[in-house]
matplotlib code that plots the C-alpha trace (Angstrom):
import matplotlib.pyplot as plt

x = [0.0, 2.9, 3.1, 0.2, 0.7, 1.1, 0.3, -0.8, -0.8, -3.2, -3.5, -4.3, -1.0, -2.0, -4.3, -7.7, -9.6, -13.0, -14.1, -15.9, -17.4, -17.0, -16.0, -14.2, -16.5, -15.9, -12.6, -9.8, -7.7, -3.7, -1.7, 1.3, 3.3, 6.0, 7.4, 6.3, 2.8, 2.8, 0.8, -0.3, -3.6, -5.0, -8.0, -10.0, -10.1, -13.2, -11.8, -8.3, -10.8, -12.2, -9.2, -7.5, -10.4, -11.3, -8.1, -4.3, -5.0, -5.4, -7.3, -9.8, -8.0, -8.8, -9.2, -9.1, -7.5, -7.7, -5.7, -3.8, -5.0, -3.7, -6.6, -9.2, -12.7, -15.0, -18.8, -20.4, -16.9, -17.2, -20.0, -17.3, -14.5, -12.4, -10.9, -13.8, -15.8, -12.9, -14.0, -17.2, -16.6, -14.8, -17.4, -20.4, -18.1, -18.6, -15.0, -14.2, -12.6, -11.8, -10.6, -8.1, -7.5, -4.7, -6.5, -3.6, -2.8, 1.0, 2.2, 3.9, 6.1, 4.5, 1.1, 2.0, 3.3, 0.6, -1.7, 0.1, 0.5, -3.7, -4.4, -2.2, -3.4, -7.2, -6.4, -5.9, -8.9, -11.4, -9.4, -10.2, -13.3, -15.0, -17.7, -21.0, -22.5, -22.7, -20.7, -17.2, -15.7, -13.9, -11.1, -9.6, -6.4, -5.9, -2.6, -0.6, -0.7, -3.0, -5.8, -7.0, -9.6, -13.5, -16.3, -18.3, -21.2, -21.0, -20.6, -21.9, -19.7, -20.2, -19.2, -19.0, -19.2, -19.6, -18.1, -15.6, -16.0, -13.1, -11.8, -9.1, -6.9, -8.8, -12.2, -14.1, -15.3, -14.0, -14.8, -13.3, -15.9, -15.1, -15.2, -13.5, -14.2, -16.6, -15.8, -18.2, -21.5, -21.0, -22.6, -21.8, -20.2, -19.3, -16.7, -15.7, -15.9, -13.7, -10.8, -10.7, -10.8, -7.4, -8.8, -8.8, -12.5, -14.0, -16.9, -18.4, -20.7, -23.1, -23.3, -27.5, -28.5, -32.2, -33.8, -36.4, -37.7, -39.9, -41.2, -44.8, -44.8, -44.4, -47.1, -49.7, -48.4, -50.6, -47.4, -49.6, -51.9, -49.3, -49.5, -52.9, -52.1, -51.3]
y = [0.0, 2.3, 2.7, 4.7, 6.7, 7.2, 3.8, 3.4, 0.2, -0.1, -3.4, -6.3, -7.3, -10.6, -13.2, -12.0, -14.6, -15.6, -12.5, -11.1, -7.7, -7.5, -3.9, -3.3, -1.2, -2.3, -1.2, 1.0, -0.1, 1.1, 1.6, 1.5, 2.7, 0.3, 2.8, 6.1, 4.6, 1.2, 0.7, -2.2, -2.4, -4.5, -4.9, -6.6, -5.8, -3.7, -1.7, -1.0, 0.6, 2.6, 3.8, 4.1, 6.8, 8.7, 8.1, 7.9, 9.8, 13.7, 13.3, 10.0, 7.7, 7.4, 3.3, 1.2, -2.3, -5.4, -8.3, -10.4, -12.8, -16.0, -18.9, -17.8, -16.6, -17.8, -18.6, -17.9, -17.3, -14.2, -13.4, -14.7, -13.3, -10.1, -9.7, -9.1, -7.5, -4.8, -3.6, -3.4, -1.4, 1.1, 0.9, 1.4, 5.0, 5.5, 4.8, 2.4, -0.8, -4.2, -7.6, -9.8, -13.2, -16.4, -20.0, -21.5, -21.5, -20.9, -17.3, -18.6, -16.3, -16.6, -16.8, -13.5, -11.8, -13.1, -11.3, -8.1, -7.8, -7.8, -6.0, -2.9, -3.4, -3.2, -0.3, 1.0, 0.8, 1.4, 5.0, 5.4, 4.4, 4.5, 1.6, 1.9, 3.3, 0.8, -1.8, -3.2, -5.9, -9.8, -11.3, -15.0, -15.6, -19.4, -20.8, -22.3, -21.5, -18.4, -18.9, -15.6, -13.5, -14.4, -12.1, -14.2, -14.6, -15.5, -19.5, -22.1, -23.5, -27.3, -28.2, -31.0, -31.3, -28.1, -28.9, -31.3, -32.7, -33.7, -34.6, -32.6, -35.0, -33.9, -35.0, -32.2, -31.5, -29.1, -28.1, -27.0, -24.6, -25.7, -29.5, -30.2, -28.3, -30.4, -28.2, -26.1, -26.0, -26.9, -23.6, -22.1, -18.9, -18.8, -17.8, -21.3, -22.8, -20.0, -19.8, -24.3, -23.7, -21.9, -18.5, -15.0, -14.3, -11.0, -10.7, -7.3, -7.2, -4.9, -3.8, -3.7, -7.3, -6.3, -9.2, -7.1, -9.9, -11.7, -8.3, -9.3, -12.8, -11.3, -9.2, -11.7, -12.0, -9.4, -8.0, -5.5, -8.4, -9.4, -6.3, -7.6, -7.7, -4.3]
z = [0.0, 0.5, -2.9, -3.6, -0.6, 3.3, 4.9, 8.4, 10.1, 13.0, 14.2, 16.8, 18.9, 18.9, 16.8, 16.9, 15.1, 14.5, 16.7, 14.1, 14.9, 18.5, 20.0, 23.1, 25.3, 29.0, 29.3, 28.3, 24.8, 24.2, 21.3, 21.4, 18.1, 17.1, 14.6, 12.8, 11.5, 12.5, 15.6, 17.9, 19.5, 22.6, 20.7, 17.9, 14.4, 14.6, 17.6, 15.4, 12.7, 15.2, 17.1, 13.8, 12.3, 15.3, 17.1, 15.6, 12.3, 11.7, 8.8, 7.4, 5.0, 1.3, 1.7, 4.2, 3.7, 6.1, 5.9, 4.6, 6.9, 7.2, 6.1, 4.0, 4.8, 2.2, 2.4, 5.9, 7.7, 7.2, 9.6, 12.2, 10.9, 12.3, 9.1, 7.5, 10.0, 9.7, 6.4, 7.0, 9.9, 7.8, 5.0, 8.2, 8.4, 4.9, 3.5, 0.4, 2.1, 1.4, 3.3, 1.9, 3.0, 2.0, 1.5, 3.7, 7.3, 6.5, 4.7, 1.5, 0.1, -3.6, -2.0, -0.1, -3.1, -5.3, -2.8, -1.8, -5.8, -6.4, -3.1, -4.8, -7.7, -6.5, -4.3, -7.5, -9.2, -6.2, -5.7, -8.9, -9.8, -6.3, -5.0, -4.6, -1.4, 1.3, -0.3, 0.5, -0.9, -0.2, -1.4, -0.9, -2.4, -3.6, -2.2, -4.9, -8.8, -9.1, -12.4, -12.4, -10.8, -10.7, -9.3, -7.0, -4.6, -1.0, -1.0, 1.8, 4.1, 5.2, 9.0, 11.2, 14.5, 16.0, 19.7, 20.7, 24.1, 26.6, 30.4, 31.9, 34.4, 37.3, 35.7, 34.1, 30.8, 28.7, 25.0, 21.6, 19.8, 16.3, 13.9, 11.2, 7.8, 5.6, 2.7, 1.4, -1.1, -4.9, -6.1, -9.4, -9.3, -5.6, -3.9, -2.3, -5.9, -7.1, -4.8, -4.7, -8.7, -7.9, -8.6, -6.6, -5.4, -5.6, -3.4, -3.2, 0.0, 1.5, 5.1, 5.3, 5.9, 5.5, 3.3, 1.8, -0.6, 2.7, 3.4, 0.5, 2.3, 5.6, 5.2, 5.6, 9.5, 10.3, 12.9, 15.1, 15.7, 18.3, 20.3, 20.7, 24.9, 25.5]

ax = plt.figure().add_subplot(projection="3d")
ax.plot(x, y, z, "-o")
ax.set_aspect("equal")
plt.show()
């Protein structure tokens, strides 16, 4: 990013994942600047926005990027995931932003330049040609050979076992929140179908999550009916 500008860094000081859009309110949060423009935050990803905005800068940035995070966040990870969540909280402020993830658990050096490369290179064009109001956008980077770029919709994510149960030596249960990944939904265009094809997803997303397609169907429910105790 330092190539098209100033780059701040404002970030967690320690792994943050899978906390998706949670904000620190019950207590203080520190930054402490490793260097000119690189700071570390006790906080999540959302908070680091935040302080970032309102906080550490004089001025609001042109684009706001999150990432690159290490394993991707495809289909319905991104509701849990602080990468993500970032970018949405800079687009909820009205500034163009964007979340970039790696499919793999370990930071190749051809995966990371394959990434940094794109994330520059779309920087690029949302400076210049904008995006549209209320609308930030996804990308998952495949790990390996690199096919090309697809635009895509949010995927589905299959899970297992949601919690995994065991006995600590003194006899009590404890539990891992989390099963094996099942892989995900075979469904043309998405974004899990792009990135195992070995392309670069594009997802744009939007920050109102009103479905406003059930609101003919939900009209029938006669709502105020309810209010029928009062």
């Amino acid at each position: 990013m330092s190539e098209l500008g100033r780059a701040v860094i404002v970030a967690p000081d320690r792994n943050r994942s899978a906390v998706g859009h949670a904000l620190t309110l019950d207590h203080p949060l520190r930054a402490e600047e490793i260097r000119p423009d690189v700071f570390a935050v006790d906080g999540t990803p959302t908070d680091c926005v935040n302080l970032g905005i309102h906080g550490l800068l004089k001025q609001k940035p042109d684009l706001v990027v999150s990432g690159i995070n290490r394993g991707s966040n495809l289909g319905d990870d991104i509701t849990y995931s602080g990468t993500v969540c970032a970018a949405l909280e800079a687009s909820l402020m009205g500034l163009p932003s964007f979340a970039i993830s790696l499919d793999s658990q370990q930071f190749d050096e051809n995966d990371l330049e394959i990434a940094a490369a794109f994330a520059s290179r779309l920087a690029r064009k949302i400076l210049s040609n904008g995006l549209p109001p209320e609308t930030f956008m996804n990308v998952n980077v495949p790990h390996g050979d690199c096919l090309g770029v697809r635009l895509t919709r949010q995927g589905k994510r299959c899970y297992g076992e949601a919690v995994v149960c065991n006995t600590d030596p003194r006899g009590r249960n404890y539990y891992w929140i989390g099963g094996p990944d099942l892989g995900f939904e075979d469904i043309e265009g998405s974004d899990c179908n792009a990135v195992a094809d070995g392309f670069i997803s594009v997802t744009p997303l939007k920050t109102s999550m009103t479905h406003e397609a059930v609101f003919p169907a939900m009209h029938d429910w006669a709502l105020d009916t309810l209010l029928d105790f009062i």
